[in-house]
C-alpha positions as CSV (number, residue, x, y, z in Angstrom):
1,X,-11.5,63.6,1.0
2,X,-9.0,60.5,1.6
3,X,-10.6,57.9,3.3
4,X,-8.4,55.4,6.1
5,X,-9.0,52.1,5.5
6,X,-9.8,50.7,8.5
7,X,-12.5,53.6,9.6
8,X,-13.9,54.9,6.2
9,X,-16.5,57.0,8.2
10,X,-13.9,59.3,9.1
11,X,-12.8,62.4,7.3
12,X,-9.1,62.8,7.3
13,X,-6.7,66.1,6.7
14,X,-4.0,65.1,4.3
15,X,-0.8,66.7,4.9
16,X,-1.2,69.1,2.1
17,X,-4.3,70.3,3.4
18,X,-3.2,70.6,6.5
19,X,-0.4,73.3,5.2
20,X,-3.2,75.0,3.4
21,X,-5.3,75.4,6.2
22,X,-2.2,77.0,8.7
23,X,0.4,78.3,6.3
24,X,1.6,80.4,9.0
25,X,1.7,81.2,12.4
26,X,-1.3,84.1,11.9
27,X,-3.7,81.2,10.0
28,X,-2.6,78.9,13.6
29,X,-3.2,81.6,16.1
30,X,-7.0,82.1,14.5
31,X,-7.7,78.9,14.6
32,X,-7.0,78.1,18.1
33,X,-9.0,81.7,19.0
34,X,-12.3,80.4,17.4
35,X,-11.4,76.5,19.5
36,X,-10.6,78.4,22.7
37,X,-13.0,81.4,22.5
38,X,-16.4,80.2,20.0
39,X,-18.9,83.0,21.6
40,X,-15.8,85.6,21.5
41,X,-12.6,86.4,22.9
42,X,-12.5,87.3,27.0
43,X,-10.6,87.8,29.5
44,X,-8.7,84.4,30.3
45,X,-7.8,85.5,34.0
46,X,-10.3,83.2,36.0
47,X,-11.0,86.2,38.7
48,X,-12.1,88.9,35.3
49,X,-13.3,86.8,32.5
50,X,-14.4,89.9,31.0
51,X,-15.2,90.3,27.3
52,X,-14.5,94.0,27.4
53,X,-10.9,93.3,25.5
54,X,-9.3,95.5,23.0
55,X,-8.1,93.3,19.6
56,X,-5.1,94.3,18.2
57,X,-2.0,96.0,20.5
58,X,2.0,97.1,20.3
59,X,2.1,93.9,22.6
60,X,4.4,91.7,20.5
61,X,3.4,88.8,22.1
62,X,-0.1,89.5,23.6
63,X,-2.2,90.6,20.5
64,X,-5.4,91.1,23.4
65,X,-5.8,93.2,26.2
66,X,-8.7,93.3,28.6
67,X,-10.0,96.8,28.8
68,X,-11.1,95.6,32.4
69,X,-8.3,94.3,34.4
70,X,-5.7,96.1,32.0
71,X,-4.0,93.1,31.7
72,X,-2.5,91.7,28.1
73,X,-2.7,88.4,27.0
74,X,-2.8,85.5,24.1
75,X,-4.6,82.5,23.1
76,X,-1.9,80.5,25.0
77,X,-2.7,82.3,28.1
78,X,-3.3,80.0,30.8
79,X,-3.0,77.1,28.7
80,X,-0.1,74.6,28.6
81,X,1.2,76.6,25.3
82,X,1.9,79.7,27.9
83,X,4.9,81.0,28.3
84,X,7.0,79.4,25.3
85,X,7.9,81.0,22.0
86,X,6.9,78.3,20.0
87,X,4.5,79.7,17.3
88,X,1.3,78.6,17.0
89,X,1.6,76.4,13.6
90,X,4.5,74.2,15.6
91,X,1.9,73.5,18.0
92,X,-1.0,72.7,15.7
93,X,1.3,70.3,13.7
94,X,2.3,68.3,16.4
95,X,-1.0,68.1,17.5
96,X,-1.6,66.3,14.5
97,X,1.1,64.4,14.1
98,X,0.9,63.0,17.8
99,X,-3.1,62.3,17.2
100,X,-2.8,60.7,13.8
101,X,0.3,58.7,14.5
102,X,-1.5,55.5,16.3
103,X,1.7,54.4,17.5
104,X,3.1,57.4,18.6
105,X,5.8,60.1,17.2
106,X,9.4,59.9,19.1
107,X,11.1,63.0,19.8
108,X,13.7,62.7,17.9
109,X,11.7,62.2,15.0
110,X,9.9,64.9,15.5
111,X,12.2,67.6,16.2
112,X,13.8,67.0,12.5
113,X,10.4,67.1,10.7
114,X,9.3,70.4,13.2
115,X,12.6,72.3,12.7
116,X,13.4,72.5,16.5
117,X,15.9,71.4,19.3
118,X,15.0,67.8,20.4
119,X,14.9,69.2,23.7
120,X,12.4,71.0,22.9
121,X,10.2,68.9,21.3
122,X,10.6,66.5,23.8
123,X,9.1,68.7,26.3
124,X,6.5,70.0,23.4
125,X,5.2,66.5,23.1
126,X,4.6,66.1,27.3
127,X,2.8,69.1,27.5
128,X,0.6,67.6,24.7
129,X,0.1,64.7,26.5
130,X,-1.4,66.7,29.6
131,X,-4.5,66.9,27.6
132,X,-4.2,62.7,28.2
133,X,-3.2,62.5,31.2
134,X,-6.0,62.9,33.9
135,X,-7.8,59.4,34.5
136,X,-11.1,61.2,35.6
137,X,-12.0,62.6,32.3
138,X,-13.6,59.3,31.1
139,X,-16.9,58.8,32.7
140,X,-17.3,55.2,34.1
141,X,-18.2,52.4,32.4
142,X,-21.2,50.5,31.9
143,X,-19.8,47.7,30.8
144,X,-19.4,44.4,30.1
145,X,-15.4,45.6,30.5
146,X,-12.5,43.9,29.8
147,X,-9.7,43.8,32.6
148,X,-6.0,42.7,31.8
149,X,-2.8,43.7,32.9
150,X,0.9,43.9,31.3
151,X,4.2,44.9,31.8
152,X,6.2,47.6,29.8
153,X,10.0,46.5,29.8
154,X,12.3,44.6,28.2
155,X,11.6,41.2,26.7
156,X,12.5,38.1,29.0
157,X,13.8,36.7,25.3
158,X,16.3,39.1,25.3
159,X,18.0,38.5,29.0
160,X,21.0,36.4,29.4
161,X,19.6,32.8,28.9
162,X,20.9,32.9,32.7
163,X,18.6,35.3,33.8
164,X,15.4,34.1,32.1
165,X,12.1,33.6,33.9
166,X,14.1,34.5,37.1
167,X,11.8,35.7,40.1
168,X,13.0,39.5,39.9
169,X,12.5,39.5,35.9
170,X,9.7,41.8,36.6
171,X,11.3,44.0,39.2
172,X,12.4,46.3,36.2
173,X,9.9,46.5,34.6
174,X,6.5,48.5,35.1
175,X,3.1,46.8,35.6
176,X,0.0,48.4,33.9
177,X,-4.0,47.2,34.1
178,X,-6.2,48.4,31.6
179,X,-10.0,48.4,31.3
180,X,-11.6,48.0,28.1
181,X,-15.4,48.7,27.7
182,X,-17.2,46.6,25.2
183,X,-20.2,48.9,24.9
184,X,-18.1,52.2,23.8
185,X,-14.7,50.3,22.9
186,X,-12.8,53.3,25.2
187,X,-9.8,52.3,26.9
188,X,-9.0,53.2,30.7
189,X,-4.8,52.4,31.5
190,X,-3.0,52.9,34.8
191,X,0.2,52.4,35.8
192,X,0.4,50.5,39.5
193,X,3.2,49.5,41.7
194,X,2.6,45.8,41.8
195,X,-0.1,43.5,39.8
196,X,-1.5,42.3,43.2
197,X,-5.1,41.9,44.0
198,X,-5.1,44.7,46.2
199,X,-3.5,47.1,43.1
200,X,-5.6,45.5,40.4
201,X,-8.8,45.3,42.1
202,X,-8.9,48.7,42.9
203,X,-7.5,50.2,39.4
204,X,-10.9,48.2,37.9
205,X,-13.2,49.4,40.5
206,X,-12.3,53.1,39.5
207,X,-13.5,52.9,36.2
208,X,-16.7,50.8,36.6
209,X,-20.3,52.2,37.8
210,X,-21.6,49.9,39.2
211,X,-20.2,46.6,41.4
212,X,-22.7,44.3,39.2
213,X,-21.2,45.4,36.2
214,X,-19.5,42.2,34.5
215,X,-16.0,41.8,33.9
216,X,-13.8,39.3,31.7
217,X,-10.3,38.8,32.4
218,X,-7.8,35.7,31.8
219,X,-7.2,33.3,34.8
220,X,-5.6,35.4,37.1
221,X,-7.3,34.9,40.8
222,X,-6.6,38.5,41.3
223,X,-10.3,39.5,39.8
224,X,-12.2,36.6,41.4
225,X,-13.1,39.3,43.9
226,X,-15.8,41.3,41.4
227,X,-19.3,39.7,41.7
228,X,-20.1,39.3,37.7
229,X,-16.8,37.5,36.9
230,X,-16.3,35.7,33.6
231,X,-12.8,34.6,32.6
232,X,-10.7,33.2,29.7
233,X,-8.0,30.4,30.1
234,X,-5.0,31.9,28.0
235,X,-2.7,29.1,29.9
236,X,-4.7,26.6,27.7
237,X,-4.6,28.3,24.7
238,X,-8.4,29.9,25.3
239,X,-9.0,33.0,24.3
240,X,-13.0,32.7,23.5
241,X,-15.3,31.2,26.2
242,X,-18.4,31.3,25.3
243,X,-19.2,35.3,25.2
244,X,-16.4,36.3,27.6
245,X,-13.5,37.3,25.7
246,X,-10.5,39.8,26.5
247,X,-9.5,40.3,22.6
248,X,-10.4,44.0,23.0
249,X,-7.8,45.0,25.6
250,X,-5.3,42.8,24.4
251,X,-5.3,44.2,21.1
252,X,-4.6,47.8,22.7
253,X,-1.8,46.0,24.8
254,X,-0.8,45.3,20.6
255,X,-1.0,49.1,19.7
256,X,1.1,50.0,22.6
257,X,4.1,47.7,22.5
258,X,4.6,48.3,19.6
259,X,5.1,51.5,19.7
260,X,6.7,50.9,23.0
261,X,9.2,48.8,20.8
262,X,9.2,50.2,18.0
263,X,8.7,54.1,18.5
264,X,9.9,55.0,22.0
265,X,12.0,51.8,22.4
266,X,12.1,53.0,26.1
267,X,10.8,55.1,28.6
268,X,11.0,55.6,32.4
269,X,9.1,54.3,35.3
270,X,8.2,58.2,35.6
271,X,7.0,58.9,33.0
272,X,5.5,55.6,32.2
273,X,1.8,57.0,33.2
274,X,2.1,59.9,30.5
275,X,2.5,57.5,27.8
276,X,0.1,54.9,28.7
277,X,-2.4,57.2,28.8
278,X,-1.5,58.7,25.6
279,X,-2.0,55.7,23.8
280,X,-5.5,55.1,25.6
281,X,-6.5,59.0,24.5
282,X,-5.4,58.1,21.3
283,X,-7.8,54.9,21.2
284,X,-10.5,56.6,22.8
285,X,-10.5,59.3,19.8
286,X,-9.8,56.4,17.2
287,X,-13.6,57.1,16.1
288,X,-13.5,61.2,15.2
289,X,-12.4,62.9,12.5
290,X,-9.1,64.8,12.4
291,X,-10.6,68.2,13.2
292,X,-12.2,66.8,15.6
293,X,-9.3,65.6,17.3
294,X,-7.6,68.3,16.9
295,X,-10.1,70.2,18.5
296,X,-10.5,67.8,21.5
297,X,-6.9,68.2,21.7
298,X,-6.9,72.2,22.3
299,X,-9.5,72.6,24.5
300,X,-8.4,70.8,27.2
301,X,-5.5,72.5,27.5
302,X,-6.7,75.3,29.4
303,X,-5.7,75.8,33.0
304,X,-3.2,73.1,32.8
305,X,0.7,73.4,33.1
306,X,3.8,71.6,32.5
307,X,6.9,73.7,33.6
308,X,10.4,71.9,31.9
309,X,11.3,72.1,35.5
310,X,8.8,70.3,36.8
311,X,9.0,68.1,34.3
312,X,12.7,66.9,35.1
313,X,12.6,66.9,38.4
C-alpha cells in the first residue's frame, strides 16, 4: 500500500484502487448501504425505522421498501445525496477527491475530471461540505490552544499603491479566528463580523472547556481577557517565547490561503463559513486513513439537506 510522506502511518487508496473498489454505480450503492446501515438495512423514516423492508423492487430508483410504512426508499434517503440523480460512484469519488486534496478541489476542476455540468458539481461539492459545516461536532478543548485570527481577501500588495494600508482595506475582506489545540492538533475556524474583543473573545470561549484552560496568541490585546494568557510578539519578529508559540494555527492559516489563492482564488462573504470549515474538517481528519475518511464523510450525512435553492438564495 502507497505510503504519504509526511504521515507514513496512514494507509492510502491509490486512484487505481479506488476504480477497482467502485467500478460502477452498483459496487458505490453497496458500499454506502454497509456505511449507512452496518446492523442491516431499516426503515430511514425517523417516525418507522422499521427493519421489516423488502430488498429488491420495480422501484427504479428506490431498490428498498419498508414492508411497515409501505413506503420506498434508497441509501440516499434522508441524506444530503436525496433527491438528485447523481449515481452513487460520482458521489464516492468526490468524496475522495475533496478529502484527499489538502488544499481543496475547485469546481471547475472537478466537473471535467467527474463528467458533469459545473453547476452541478458546484452544488455537489456544498452539499459535501455539510458533513463540515456544524461547529458543535468537535468536543471542546482541553488545551493549551492556540488563538489567531486572519482575513480572507485580496492581498493589500496588490491594491493600487494609492489604496494601500488604507483604514477600509479590511472592509472587503472577511475576518476569521481559529483555535488550534495543542494536545489533539484539531482545528476549530469561524467566520465573525469584526476581529473585536467582543467577536474574538467569544469565538475562543466556544471551543474551550474550561476558563483556566491556557491560551497563546500574538500581541493582540483582544485575548488579554482569558485568565491563562501567554502571548508571542510577531511585531518583533517573535514567534517562540519560551513554550508559548502560535506556529500550529498559523500553519493552517498556510494550508488555507493557499488554497484560497491558489484553488478557489475567491469566494463570497456567504459562503466564506462553508469553506473555512472545510479546511479545518480536512485538518482534523489529516491523521485517518482514506477509508476512514471516507467513512467519516458518509455518515454524517444523514438527516442533513442542502436544496440548490437554498443554496443561492
Amino acid at each position: 500500500m502507497a505510503k504519504g510522506p509526511g504521515r507514513s502511518y496512514r494507509r492510502d487508496i491509490s486512484l487505481p484502487e479506488l476504480f477497482k473498489r467502485f467500478p460502477d454505480d452498483e459496487a458505490a450503492d453497496q458500499w454506502l448501504v454497509r456505511i449507512r446501515w452496518p446492523n442491516g438495512i431499516c426503515c430511514p423514516r425517523e417516525d418507522c425505522g422499521s427493519d421489516n423492508v423488502q430488498i429488491g423492487t420495480t422501484h427504479h430508483s428506490m431498490p428498498y421498501r419498508c414492508r411497515s410504512c409501505r413506503k420506498f426508499f434508497s441509501v440516499k434517503t434522508g441524506t444530503v445525496m436525496a433527491n438528485w440523480k447523481l449515481g452513487a460512484q460520482i458521489w464516492v469519488l468526490a468524496l475522495y477527491l475533496l478529502n484527499t486534496r489538502i488544499k481543496g478541489v475547485s469546481s471547475m476542476k472537478l466537473h471535467r475530471d467527474l463528467g458533469i455540468t459545473q453547476m452541478s458539481d458546484w452544488h455537489l461539492i456544498h452539499r459535501i461540505r455539510e458533513v463540515w459545516n456544524d461547529i458543535n461536532e468537535l468536543p471542546e478543548f482541553w488545551g493549551p490552544v492556540q488563538a489567531d485570527e486572519t482575513w480572507i481577501g485580496g492581498l493589500d500588495k496588490n491594491r493600487h499603491k494609492s489604496k494601500r494600508h488604507g483604514r477600509d482595506w479590511r472592509k472587503k475582506r472577511t475576518p476569521v479566528v481559529g483555535v488550534f489545540d495543542e494536545r489533539t492538533r484539531e482545528v476549530s475556524a469561524q467566520v465573525v463580523e469584526q476581529v473585536e474583543a467582543r467577536s474574538v473573545v467569544g469565538a475562543v470561549r466556544a471551543r474551550i472547556r474550561a476558563p483556566f484552560t491556557l491560551v497563546v496568541s500574538d500581541e493582540s490585546p483582544a485575548y488579554n481577557a482569558f485568565i491563562r494568557h501567554e502571548w508571542v510578539n510577531h511585531s518583533i519578529g517573535q514567534y517562540v517565547n519560551d513554550m508559548a508559540t502560535t506556529n500550529g494555527i498559523e500553519s493552517f492559516w498556510a494550508v488555507f490561503k493557499r488554497g484560497y489563492h491558489g484553488t478557489y482564488h475567491w469566494f463570497s462573504h456567504k459562503h466564506a463559513q462553508r469553506y473555512v470549515k472545510e479546511f479545518a474538517g480536512r485538518q482534523n481528519w489529516r491523521a485517518m486513513d482514506t477509508e476512514e475518511m471516507l467513512e467519516a464523510s458518509v455518515r454524517p450525512m444523514v438527516g442533513k439537506r442542502l436544496a440548490y435553492a437554498e443554496l443561492i438564495a
